[in-house]
N, CA, C and O of each residue as an XYZ file, in Angstrom:
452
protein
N     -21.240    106.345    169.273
C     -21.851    105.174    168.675
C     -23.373    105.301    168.677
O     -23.996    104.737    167.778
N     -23.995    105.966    169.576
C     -25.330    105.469    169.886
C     -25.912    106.959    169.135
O     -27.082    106.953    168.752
N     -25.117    108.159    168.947
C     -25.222    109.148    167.694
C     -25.433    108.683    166.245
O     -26.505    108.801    165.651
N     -24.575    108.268    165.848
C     -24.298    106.945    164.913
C     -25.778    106.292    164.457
O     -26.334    106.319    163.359
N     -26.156    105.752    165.610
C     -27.594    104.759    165.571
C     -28.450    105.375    165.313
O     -29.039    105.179    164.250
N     -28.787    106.216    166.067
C     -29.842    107.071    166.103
C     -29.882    108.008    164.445
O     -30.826    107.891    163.663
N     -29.159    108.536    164.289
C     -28.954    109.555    162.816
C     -29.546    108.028    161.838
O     -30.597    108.204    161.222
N     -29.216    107.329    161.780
C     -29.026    106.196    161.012
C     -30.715    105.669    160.847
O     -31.366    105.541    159.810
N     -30.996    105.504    161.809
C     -32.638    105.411    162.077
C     -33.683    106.141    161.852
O     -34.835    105.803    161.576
N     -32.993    107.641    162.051
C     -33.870    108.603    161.929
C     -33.885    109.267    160.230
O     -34.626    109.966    159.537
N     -32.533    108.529    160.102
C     -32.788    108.994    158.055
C     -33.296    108.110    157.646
O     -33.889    108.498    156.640
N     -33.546    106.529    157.872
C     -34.396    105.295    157.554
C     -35.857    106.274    157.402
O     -36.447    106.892    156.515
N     -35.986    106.025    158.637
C     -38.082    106.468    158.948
C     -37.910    107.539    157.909
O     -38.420    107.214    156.837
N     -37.229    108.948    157.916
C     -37.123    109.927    157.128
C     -37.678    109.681    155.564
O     -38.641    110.034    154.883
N     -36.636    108.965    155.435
C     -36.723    108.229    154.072
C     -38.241    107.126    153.274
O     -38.845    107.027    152.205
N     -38.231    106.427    154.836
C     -39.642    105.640    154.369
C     -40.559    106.936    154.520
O     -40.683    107.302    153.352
N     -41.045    107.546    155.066
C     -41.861    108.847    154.926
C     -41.959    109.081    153.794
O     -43.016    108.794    153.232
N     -40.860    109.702    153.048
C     -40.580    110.257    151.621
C     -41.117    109.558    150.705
O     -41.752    110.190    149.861
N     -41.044    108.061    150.568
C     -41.122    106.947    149.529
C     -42.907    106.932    149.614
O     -43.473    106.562    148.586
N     -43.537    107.216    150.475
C     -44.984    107.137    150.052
C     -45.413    108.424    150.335
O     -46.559    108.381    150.784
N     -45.007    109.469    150.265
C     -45.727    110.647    150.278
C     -45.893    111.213    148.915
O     -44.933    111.247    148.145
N     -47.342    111.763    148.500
C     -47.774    112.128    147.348
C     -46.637    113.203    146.986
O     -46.149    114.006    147.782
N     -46.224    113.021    145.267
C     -45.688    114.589    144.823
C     -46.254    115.269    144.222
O     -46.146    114.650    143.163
N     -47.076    116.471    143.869
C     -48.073    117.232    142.950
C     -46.710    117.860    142.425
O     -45.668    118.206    142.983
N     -47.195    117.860    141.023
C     -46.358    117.879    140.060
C     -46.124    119.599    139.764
O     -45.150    120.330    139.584
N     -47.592    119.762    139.830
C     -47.395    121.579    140.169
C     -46.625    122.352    140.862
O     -45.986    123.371    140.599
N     -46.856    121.405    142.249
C     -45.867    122.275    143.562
C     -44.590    121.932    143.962
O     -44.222    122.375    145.050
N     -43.550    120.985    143.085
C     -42.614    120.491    143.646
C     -41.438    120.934    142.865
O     -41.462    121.384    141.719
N     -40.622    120.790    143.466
C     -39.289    121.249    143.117
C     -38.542    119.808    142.521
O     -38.879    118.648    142.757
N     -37.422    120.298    141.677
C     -36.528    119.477    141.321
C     -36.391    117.597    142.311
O     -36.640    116.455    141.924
N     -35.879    118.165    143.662
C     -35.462    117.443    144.035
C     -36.948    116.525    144.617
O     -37.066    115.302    144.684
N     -37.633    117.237    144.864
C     -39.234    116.593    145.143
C     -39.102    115.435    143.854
O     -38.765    114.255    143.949
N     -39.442    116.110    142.780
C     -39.669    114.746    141.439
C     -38.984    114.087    141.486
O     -39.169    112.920    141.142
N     -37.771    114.584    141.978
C     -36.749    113.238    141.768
C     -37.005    112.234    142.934
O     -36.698    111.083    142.626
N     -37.326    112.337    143.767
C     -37.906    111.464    144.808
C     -38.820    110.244    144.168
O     -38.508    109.089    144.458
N     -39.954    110.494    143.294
C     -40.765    109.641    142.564
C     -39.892    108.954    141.941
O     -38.972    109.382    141.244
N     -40.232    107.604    142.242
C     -39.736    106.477    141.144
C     -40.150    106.581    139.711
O     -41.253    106.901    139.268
N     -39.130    106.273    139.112
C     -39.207    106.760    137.586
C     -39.053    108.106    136.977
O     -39.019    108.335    135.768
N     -38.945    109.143    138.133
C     -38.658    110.234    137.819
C     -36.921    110.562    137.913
O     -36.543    110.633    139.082
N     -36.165    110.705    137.198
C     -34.737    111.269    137.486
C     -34.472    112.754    136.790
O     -35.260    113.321    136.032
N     -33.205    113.241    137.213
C     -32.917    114.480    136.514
C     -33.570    114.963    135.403
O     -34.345    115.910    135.270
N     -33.035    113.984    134.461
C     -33.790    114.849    133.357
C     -35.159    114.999    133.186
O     -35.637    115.940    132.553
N     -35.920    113.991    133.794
C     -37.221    114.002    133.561
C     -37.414    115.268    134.266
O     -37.513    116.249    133.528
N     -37.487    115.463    135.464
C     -37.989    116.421    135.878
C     -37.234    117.636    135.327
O     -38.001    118.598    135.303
N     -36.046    117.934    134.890
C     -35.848    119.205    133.960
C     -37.141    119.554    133.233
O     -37.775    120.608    133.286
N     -37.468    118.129    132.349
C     -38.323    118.480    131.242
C     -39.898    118.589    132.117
O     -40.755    119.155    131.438
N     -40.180    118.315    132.943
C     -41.596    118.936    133.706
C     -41.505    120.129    134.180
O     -42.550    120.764    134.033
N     -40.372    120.888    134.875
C     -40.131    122.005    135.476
C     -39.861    122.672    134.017
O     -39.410    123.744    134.420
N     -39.829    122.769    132.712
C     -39.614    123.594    132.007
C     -40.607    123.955    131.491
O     -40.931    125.139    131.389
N     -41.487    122.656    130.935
C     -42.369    123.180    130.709
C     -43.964    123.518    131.738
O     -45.014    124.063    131.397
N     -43.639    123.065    132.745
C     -44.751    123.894    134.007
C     -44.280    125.376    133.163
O     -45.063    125.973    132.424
N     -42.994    125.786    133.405
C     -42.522    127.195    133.740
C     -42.921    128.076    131.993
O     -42.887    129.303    131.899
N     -43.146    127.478    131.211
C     -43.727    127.302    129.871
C     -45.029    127.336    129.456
O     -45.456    128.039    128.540
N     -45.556    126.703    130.016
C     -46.665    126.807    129.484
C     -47.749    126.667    131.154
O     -48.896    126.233    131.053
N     -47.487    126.862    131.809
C     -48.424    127.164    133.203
C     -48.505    125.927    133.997
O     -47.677    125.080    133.660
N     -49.455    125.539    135.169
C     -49.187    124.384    135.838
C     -50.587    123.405    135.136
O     -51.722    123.806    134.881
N     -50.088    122.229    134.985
C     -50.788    121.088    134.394
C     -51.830    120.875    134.980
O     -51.968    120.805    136.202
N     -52.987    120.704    133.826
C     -54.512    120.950    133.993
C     -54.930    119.546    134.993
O     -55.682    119.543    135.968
N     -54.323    118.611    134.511
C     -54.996    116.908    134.253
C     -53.395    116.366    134.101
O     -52.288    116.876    133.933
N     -54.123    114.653    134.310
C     -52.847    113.755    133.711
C     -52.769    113.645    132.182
O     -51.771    113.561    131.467
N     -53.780    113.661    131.932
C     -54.007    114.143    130.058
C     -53.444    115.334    129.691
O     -53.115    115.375    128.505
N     -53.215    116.384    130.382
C     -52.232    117.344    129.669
C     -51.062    117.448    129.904
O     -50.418    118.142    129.118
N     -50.104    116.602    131.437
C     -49.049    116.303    131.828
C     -48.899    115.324    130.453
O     -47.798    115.623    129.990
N     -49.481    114.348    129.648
C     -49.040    113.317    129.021
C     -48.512    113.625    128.052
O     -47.467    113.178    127.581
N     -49.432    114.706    127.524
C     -49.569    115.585    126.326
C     -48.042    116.347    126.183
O     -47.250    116.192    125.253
N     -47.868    117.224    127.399
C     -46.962    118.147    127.164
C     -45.441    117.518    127.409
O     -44.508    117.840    126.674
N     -45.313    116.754    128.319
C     -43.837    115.920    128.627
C     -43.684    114.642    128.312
O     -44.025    113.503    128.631
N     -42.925    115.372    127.425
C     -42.162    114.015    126.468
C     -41.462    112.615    126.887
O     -40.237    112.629    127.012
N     -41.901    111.865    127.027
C     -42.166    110.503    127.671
C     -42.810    110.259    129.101
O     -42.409    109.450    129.938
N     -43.661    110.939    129.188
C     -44.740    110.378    129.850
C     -46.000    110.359    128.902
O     -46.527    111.356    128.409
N     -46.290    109.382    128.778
C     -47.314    108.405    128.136
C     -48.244    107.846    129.263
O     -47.926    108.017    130.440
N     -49.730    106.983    128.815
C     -50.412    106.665    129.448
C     -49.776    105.570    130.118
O     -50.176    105.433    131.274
N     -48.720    104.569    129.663
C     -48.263    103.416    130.656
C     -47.515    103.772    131.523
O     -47.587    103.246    132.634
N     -46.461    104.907    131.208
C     -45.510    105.505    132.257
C     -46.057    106.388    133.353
O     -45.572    106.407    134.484
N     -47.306    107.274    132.887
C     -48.632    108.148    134.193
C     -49.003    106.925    134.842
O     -49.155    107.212    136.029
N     -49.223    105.722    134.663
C     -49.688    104.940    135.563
C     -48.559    104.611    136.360
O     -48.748    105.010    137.509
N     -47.820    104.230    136.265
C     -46.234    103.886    136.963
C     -46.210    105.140    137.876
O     -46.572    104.844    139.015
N     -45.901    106.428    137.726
C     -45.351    107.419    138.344
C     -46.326    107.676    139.163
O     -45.883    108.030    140.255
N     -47.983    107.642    139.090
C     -48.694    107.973    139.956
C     -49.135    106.786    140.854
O     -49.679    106.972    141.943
N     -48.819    105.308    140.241
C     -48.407    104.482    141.634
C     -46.918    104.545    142.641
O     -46.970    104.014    143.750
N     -45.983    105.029    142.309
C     -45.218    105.772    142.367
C     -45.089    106.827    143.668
O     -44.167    106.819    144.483
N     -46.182    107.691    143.662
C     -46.969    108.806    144.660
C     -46.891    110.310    143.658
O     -47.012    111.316    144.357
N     -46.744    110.539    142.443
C     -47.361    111.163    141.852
C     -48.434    111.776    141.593
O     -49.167    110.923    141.093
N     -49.104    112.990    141.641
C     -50.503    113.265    141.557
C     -50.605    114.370    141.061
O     -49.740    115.176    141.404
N     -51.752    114.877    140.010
C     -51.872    116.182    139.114
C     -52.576    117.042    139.783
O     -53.745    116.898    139.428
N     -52.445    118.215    140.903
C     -53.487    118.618    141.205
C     -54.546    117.766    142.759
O     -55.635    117.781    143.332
N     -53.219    117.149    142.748
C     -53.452    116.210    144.388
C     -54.672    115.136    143.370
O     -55.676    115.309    144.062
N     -55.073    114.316    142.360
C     -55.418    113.671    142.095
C     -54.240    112.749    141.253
O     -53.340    113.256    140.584
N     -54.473    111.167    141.457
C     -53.781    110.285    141.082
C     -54.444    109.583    139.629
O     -55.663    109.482    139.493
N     -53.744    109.249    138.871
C     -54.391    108.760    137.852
C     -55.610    107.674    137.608
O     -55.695    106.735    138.399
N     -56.149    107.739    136.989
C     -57.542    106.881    136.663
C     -56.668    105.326    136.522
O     -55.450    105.368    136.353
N     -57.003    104.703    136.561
C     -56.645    103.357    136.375
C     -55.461    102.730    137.080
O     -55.017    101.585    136.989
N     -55.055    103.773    137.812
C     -53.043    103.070    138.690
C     -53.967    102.304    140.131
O     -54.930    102.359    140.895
N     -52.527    101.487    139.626
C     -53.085    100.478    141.034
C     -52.864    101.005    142.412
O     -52.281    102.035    142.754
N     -53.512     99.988    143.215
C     -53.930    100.787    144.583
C     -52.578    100.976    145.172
O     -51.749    100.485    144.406
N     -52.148    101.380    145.996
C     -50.863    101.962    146.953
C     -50.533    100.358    147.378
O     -51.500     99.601    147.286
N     -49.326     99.804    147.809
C     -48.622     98.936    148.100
C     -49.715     98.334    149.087
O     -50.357     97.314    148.836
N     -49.846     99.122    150.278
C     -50.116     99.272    151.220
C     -51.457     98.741    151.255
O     -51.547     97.724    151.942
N     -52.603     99.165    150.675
C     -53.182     98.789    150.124
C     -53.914     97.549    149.481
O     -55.055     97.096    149.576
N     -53.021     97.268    148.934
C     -52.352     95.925    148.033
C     -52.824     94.972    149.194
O     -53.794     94.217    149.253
N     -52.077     95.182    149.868
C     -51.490     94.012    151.220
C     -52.894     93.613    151.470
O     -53.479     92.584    151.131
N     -53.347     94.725    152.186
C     -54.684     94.557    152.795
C     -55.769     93.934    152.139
O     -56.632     93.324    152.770
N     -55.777     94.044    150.981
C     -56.661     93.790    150.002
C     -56.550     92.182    149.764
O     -57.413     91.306    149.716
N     -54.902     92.151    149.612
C     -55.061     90.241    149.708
C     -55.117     89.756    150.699
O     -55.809     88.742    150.795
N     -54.648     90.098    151.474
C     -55.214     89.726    153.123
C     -56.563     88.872    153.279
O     -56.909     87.724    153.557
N     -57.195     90.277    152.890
C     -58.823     89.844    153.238
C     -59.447     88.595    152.144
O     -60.169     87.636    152.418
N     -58.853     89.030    150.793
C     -59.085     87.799    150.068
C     -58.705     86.381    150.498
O     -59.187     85.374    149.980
N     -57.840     86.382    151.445
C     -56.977     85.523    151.609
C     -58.118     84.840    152.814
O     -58.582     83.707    152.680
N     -58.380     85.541    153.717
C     -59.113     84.951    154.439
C     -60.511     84.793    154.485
O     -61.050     84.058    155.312
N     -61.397     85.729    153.270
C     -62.514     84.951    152.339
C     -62.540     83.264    152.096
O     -63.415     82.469    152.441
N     -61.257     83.010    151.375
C     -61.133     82.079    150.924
C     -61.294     80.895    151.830
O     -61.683     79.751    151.596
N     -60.876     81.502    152.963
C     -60.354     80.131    154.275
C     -61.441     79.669    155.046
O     -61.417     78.768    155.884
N     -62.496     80.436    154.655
C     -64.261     80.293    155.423
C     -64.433     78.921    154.888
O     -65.475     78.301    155.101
């Protein structure tokens, strides 16, 4: 039972780990992209083909360019997401969840002065 618990806990944390760790689109494997929200099978077929095609992606402007449905609204999604071209995240995606929090937080208690 207490095997059980423990495995159970330790694929939780595992898992939350995974859900905010950056993916560079260059260096990851199949199952890496598929980790990113909004990324599934096929999408990442079609990034791993053409990385393997035409070389590893310059920018988010040439990821947009070359794979077919990623667009500028969907690069913002995937690189809030934890997506990144080259360990950089897109120009304009909103800040990390995490982030987020903190940010209204403090607004929050601006306000209360």
């Amino acid at each position: 039972m207490l095997k059980k618990l423990l495995l159970a806990v330790s694929t939780m944390v595992l898992a939350m780990g995974m859900a905010f760790a950056e993916v560079d689109v260059n260096k990851a494997d199949a199952a890496a992209l598929d980790s990113v929200r909004g990324i599934g099978p096929a999408k990442s077929k079609l990034i791993l083909d053409e990385r393997s095609k035409g070389g590893e992606f310059k920018d988010w402007a040439d990821l947009e360019r070359r794979v077919k449905g990623i667009g500028e609204k969907n690069a913002k999604k995937l690189s809030e997401a934890g997506l990144v071209v080259n360990g950089k995240s897109k120009e304009g995606a909103a800040a990390k969840p995490m982030e987020g929090k903190q940010t209204a937080k403090a607004s929050g208690a601006a306000k209360n002065k």
